[in-house]
C-alpha positions as semicolon CSV with decimal commas, in nm:
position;residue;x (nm);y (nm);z (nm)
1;X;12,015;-5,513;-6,686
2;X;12,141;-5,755;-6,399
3;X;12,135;-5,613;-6,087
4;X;12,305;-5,620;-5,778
5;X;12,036;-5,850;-5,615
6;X;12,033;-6,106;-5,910
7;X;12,418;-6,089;-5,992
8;X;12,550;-6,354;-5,719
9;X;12,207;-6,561;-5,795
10;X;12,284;-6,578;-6,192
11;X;12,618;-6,704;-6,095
12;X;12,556;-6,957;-5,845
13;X;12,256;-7,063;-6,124
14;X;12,490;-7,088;-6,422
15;X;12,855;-7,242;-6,147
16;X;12,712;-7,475;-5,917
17;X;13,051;-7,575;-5,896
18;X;13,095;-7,295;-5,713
19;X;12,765;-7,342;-5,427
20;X;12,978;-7,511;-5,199
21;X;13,259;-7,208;-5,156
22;X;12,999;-6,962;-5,165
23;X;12,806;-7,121;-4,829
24;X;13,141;-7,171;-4,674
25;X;13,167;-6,775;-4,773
26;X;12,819;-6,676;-4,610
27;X;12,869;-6,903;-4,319
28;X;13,165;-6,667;-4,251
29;X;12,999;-6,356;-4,245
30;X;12,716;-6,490;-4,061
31;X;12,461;-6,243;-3,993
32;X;12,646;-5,987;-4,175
33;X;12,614;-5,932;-4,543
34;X;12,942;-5,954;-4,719
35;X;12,841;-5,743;-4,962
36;X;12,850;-5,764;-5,364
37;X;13,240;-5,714;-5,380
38;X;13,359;-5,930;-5,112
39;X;13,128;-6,178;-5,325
40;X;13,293;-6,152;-5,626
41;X;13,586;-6,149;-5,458
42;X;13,546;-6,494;-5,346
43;X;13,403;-6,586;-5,675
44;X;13,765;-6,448;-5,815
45;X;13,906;-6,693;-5,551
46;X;13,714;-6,974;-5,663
47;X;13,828;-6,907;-6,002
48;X;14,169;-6,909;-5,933
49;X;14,170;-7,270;-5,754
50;X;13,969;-7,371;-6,097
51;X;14,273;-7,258;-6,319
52;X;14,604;-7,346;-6,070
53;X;14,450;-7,696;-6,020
54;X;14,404;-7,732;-6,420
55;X;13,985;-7,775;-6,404
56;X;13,990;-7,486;-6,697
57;X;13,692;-7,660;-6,876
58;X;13,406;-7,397;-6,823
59;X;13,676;-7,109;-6,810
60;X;13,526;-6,947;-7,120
61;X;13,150;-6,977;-6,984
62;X;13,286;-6,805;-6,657
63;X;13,412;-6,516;-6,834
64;X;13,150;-6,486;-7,080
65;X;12,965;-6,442;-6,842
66;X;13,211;-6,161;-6,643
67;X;13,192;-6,003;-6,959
68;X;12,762;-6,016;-6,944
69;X;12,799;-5,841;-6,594
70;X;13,012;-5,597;-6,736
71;X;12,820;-5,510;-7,011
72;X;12,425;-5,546;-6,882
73;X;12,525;-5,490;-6,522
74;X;12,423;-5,223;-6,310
75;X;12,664;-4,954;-6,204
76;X;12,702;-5,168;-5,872
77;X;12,750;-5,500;-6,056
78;X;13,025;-5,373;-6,300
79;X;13,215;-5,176;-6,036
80;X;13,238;-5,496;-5,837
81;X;13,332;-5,695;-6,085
82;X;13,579;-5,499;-6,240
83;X;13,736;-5,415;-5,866
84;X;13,668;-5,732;-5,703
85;X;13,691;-6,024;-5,964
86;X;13,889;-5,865;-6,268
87;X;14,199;-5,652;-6,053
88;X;14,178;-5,969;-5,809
89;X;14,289;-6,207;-6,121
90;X;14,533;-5,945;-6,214
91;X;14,674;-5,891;-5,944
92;X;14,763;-6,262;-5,845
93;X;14,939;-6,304;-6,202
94;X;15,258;-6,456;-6,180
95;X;15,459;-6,626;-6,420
96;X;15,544;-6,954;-6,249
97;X;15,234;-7,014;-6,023
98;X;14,901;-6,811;-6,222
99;X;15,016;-6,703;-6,559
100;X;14,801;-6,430;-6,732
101;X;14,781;-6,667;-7,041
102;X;14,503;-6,897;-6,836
103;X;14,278;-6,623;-6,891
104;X;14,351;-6,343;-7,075
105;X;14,225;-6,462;-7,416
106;X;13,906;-6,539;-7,273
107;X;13,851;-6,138;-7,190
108;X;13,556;-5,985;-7,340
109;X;13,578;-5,629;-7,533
110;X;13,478;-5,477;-7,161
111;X;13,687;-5,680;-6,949
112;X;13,989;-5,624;-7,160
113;X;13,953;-5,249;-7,185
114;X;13,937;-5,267;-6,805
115;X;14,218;-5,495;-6,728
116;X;14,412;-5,289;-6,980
117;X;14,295;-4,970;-6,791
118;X;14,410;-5,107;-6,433
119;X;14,752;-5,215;-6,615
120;X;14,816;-4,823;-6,720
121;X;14,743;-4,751;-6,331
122;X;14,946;-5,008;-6,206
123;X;15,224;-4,960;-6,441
124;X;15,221;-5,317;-6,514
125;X;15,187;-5,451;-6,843
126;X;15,060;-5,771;-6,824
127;X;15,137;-6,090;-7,074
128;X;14,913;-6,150;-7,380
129;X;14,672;-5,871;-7,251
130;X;14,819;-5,611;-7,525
């Protein structure tokens, strides 16, 4: 099971890509901790950048891995990633700027149900998902 305390740690250890955004990221909380969502939120973020500026080639490792969290994560690490990371990505679909098709074939049995799940709330139905 990954917990909260190792999640960020087996990210930054599998993206170094990503170490740079994440100490801009603590340097902005400072002394505070962000906490585990705001984290994966800015992991979403980082994400994002990777698949508007076209650098999609470890874009199936990255959600393999979303999908590892939300399978052997603790009930802290999968609420944050499904909240924080997955609804973040859905939410900033758009056609013409972050199309759903960058990403949505990569979701895992657990991250689709999810995304699927925060569709039905949402009312949305996004492209490719179903």
């Amino acid at each position: 099971m990954i917990s909260k305390k190792d999640c960020m740690k087996t990210i930054l250890m599998e993206f170094p890509s990503f170490e740079e955004r994440w100490k801009e990221h603590l340097n902005y909380w400072g002394e505070e901790e962000a906490g585990l969502c705001n984290d994966m939120a800015e992991f979403s973020y980082h994400v994002v950048d990777l698949i508007v500026s076209g650098d999609t080639e470890n874009l199936a490792v990255i959600f393999k891995l979303i999908e590892r969290l939300m399978s052997d994560g603790d009930e802290d690490v999968k609420d944050c990633v499904a909240t924080c990371f997955l609804e973040n990505l859905m939410n900033r679909v758009s056609d013409d700027v972050f199309p759903a098709a960058n990403f949505v074939h990569l979701l895992g049995p657990e991250s689709r149900a999810y995304c699927k799940a925060w569709d039905e709330f949402t009312g949305v139905r996004t492209k490719g998902l179903w």
